[in-house]
Structures are given as structure tokens and as C-alpha cells.
C-alpha positions as CSV (number, residue, x, y, z in Angstrom):
1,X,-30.4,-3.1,14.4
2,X,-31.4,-1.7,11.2
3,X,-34.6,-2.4,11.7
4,X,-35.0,0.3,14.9
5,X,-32.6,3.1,12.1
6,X,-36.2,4.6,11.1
7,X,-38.1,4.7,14.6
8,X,-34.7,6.2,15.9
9,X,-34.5,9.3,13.4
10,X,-38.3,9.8,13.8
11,X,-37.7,10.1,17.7
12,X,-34.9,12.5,16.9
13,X,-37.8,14.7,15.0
14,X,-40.5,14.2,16.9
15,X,-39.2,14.3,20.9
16,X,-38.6,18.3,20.4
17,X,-41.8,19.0,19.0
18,X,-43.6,17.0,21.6
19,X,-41.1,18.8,24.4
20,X,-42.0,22.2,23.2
21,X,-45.6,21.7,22.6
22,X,-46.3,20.6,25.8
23,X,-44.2,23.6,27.0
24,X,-46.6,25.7,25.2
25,X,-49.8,24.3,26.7
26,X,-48.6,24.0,30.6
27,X,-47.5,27.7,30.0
28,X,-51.1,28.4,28.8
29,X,-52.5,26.3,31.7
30,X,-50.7,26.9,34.8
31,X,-48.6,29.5,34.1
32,X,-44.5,30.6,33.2
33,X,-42.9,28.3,35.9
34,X,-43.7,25.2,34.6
35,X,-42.5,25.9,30.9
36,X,-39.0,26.6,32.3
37,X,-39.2,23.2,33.6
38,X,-40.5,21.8,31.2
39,X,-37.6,23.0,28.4
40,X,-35.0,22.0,31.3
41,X,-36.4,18.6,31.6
42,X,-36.2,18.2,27.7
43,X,-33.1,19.9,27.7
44,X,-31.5,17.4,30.0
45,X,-32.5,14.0,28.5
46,X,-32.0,15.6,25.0
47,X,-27.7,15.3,26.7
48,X,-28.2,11.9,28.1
49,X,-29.1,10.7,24.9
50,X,-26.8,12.4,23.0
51,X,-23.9,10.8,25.7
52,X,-25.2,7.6,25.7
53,X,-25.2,7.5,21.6
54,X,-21.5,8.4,22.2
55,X,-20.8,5.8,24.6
56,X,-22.5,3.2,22.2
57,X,-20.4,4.7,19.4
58,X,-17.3,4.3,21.3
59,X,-17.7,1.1,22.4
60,X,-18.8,-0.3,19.0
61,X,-22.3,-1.4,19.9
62,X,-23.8,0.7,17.9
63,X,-24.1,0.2,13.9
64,X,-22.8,3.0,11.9
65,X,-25.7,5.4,9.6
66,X,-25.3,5.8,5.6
67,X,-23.9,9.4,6.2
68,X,-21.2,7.9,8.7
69,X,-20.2,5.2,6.1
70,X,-20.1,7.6,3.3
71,X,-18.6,9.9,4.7
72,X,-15.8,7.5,5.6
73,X,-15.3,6.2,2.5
74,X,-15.4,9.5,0.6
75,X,-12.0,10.7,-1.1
76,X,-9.7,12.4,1.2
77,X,-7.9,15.8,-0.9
78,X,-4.2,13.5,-1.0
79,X,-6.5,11.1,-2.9
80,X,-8.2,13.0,-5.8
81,X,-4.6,15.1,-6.1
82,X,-2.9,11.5,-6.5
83,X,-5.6,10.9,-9.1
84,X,-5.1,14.5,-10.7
85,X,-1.3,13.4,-10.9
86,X,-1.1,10.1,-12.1
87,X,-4.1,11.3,-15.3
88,X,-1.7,14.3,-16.4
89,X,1.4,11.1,-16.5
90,X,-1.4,9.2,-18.7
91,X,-2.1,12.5,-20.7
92,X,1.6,13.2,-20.9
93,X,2.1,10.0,-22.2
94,X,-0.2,9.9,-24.5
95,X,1.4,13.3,-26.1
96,X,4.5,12.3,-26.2
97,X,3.1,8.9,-28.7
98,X,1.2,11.3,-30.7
99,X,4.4,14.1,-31.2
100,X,2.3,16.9,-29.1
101,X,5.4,17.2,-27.1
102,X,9.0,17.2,-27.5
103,X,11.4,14.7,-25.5
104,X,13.0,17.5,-23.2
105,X,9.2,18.9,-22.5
106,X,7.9,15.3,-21.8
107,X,11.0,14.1,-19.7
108,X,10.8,17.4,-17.5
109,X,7.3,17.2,-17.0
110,X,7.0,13.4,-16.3
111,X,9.8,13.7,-13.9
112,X,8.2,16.3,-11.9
113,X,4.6,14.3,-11.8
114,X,6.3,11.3,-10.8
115,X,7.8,12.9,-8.0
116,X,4.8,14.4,-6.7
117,X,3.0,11.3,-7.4
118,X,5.5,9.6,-4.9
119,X,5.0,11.9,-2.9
120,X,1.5,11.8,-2.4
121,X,1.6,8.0,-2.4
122,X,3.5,8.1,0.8
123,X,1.5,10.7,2.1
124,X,-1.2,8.5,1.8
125,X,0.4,5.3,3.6
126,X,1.8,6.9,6.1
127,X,-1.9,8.5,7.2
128,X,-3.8,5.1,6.9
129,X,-1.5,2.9,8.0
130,X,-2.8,3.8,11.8
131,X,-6.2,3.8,10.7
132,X,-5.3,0.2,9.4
133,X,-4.3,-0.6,12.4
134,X,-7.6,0.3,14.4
135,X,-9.5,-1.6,11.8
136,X,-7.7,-4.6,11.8
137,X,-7.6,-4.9,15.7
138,X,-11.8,-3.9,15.3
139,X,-12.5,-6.7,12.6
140,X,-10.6,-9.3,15.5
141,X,-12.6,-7.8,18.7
142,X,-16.2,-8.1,16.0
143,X,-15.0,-11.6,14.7
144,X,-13.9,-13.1,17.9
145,X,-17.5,-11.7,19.7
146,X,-19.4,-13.6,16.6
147,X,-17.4,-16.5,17.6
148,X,-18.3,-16.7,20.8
149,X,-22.1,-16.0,19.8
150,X,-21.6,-19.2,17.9
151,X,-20.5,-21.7,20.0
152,X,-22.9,-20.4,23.0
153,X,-25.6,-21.3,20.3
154,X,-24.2,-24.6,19.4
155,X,-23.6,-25.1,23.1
156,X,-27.3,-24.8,23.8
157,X,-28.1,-26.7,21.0
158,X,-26.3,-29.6,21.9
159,X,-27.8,-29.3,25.4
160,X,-31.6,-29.0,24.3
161,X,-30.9,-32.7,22.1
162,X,-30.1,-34.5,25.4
163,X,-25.6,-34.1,24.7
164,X,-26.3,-36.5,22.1
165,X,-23.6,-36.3,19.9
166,X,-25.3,-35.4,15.9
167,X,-23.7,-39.6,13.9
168,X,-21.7,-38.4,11.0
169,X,-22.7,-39.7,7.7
170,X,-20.9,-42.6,6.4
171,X,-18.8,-41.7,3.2
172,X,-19.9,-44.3,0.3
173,X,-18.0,-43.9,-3.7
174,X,-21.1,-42.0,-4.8
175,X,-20.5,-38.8,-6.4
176,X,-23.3,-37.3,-4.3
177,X,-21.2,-38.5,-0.8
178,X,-17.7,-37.0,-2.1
179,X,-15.6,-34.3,-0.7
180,X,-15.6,-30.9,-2.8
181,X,-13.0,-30.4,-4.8
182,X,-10.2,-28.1,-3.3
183,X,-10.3,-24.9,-3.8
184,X,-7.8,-22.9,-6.4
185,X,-5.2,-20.8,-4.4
186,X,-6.1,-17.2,-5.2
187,X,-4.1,-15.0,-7.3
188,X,-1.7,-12.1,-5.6
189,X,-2.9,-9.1,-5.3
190,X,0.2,-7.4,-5.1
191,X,2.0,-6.5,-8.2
192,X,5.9,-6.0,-8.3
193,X,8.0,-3.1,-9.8
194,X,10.7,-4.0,-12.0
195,X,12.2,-1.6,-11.0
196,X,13.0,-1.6,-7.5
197,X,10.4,-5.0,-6.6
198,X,8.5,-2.6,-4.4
199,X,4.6,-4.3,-3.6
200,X,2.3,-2.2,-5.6
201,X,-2.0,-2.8,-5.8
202,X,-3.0,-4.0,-9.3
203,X,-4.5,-0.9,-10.2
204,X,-1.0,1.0,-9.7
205,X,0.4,2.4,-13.0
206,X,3.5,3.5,-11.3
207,X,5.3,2.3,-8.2
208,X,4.9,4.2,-5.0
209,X,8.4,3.8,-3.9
210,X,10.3,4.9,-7.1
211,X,7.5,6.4,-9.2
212,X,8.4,4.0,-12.4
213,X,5.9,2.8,-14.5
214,X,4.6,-0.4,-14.0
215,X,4.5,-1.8,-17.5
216,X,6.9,-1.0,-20.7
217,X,5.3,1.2,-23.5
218,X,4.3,-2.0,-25.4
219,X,2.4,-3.8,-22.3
220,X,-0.6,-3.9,-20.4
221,X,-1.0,-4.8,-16.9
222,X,-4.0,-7.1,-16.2
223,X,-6.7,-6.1,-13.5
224,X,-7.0,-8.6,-11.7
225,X,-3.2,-10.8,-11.4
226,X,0.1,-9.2,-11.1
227,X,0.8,-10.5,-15.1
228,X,2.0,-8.0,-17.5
229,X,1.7,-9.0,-21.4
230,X,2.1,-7.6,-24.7
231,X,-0.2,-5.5,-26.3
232,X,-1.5,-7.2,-29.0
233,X,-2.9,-10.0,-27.2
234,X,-6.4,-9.4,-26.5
235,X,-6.7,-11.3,-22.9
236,X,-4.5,-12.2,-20.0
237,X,-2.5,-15.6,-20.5
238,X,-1.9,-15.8,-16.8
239,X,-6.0,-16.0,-15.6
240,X,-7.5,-15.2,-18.7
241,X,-9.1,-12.2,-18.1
242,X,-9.7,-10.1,-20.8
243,X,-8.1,-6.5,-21.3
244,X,-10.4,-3.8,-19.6
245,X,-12.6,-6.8,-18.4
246,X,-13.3,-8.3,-15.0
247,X,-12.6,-11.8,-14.3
């Protein structure tokens, strides 16, 4: 599909030039009438293509463009204002340890960025959790399609060898004939406040149910497990990952 992405946009470019230059010449050749039918003819599969793209877009057939995906995954305004927020509590924070602020100044402020904080974290569920939705049920119609593409091919496969079932290997004590070993469960994603034991992501600094901090004045959270540990060890004790680092 990507493949045909170039042709595409140069048949987007080229198909009105073509349409009008031969507009131009059958006007100079046979006169007025037939450059008004021309630029209608053009005119009218220039809208069947454009319907047809948004039939194929509807449906799902068609792959989405760089512009479409960026576009998508470009910061929403709720997103870079939660950002804005949750810098000025780091900021706040940070001069409050240094005495740039008093306790009053720095218990007013962070009060009022934790509540907007909230409130734009809530904000923000509440708008994608529909779009999670439509995702999740698109990711099960894609997935169970690729399934079926699958065992159509293995199907056919099996009927080109005669239905001859493929013997299995016989398992021996040889290191090269054992199983794998099993994988490691993977680590939670999902890190709890103290607070109120509301699910936060790991990159969360405060809870988006009661705006708390995630982590005491002497911790760090780790990046990629829900652990919290002091600050004066240097790496995670939990997966080892160091602090800052990725695992």
C-alpha cells in the first residue's frame, strides 16, 4: 500500500494539468463547446475520486498519510496546558527547597496548580476515553481480518502438500531441542497514589484523581516500574533501572 503513496499524490498533481491542458487545446481546435465539457468531465471524476477516497477512509481500507498520523498524534491545547501546569508545580517546588518563596506563597500557589492540574487531567480522560473505545474495537476488526488472512494461507498451504499433516520433531535432552525458557511477567505500568490508591501512568508526578504528589520530597519514582526509592540510591532496586535511564 505504501508502495502506490507516491504514484497516488503525483496523480493528484498531474490529472488537473492534463484536464485543463487538453481543455486548452480542443478549445483551440474545435471550438468553446468542447472545453465546457471537457472541465465538466474532469470536474465530475475529480468528486468520484474524492467520494471513493472517503468511502475507503471510512471503511478502513485505506492506510492513513504522514500528515493524517501526525496530525493525530499532535498535542491537543488540554495537553500542553496540563504540561504548562504540572512544570510551574516542578518550578514551585523547586523554590520553595531553595527559600525563593515563603510557605503561605508556595501552599497557595501549589494548591491552585494542583487543582487545575486535576482538572485538566480529567478533562483529558473524559475526551479520549471514546476515542479509546473506537480504537480498541478497530485494533479487534484489523486483528481478527489478519487472522483470517492467516489461516486462509495456512489452509492452502496444507492443501497444495497433499493434507499431509507437517511430523513434529521429536524432543531429545539436547540443549539445541529444548523449550525456551518462560518468559518474565512484565512489570505494571500503572503506578498507585498513596494517597487515595488511584491508577496513575509512570510518568505521573501527581495523581489525577486527588492531585497529590506521587513521591515524598526525599524520593524518586522510577520510569519504567511503579517503585518509588530514596534519593540517594543511584538506580532502581525493584528492576534496576537506573535514575533518568531507560531499562
Amino acid at each position: 500500500m505504501n508502495d502506490r503513496l507516491p504514484p497516488l499524490r503525483l496523480a493528484r498533481w498531474a490529472a488537473p494539468l492534463i484536464t485543463l491542458t487538453v481543455a486548452i487545446v480542443l478549445g483551440t481546435l474545435y471550438g468553446v463547446q468542447l472545453v465546457v465539457l471537457t472541465l465538466a468531465g474532469g470536474a465530475l471524476i475529480l468528486i468520484i475520486t474524492l467520494l471513493w477516497n472517503s468511502v475507503q477512509a471510512l471503511t478502513g481500507e485505506s492506510e492513513l498519510s504522514f500528515e493524517e498520523a501526525f496530525s493525530m498524534g499532535a498535542r491537543s491545547a488540554e495537553e500542553e496546558q496540563k504540561r504548562a501546569v504540572l512544570r510551574a508545580l516542578k518550578d514551585l517546588d523547586y523554590e520553595r527547597s531553595v527559600g525563593k518563596i515563603s510557605e503561605e506563597d508556595y501552599h497557595e500557589y501549589a494548591a491552585r496548580y494542583r487543582a487545575e492540574a486535576k482538572r485538566l487531567i480529567r478533562n483529558l480522560d473524559e475526551n479520549l476515553a471514546e476515542a479509546r473505545k473506537q480504537v480498541e474495537v478497530e485494533l479487534e476488526r484489523r486483528v481478527a481480518k489478519l487472522k483470517a488472512v492467516d489461516e486462509s494461507e495456512g489452509e492452502t498451504e496444507e492443501e497444495a502438500s497433499g493434507g499431509e499433516p507437517v511430523p513434529a520433531v521429536e524432543a531429545t535432552s539436547s540443549p539445541e531441542n529444548s523449550p525456551p525458557p518462560a518468559p518474565k511477567p512484565a512489570l505494571a505500568r500503572l503506578r498507585p497514589c498513596a494517597a487515595c490508591e488511584t491508577k496513575n501512568e509512570l510518568d505521573a508526578r501527581f495523581c489525577k484523581s486527588c492531585g497529590a504528589p506521587m513521591a515524598d520530597p526525599d524520593q524518586r519514582l522510577c520510569g519504567s516500574c511503579p517503585a518509588r526509592y530514596p534519593e540517594t540510591v543511584a538506580e532502581c532496586p525493584d528492576c534496576g533501572t537506573p535514575f533518568g535511564g531507560k531499562p
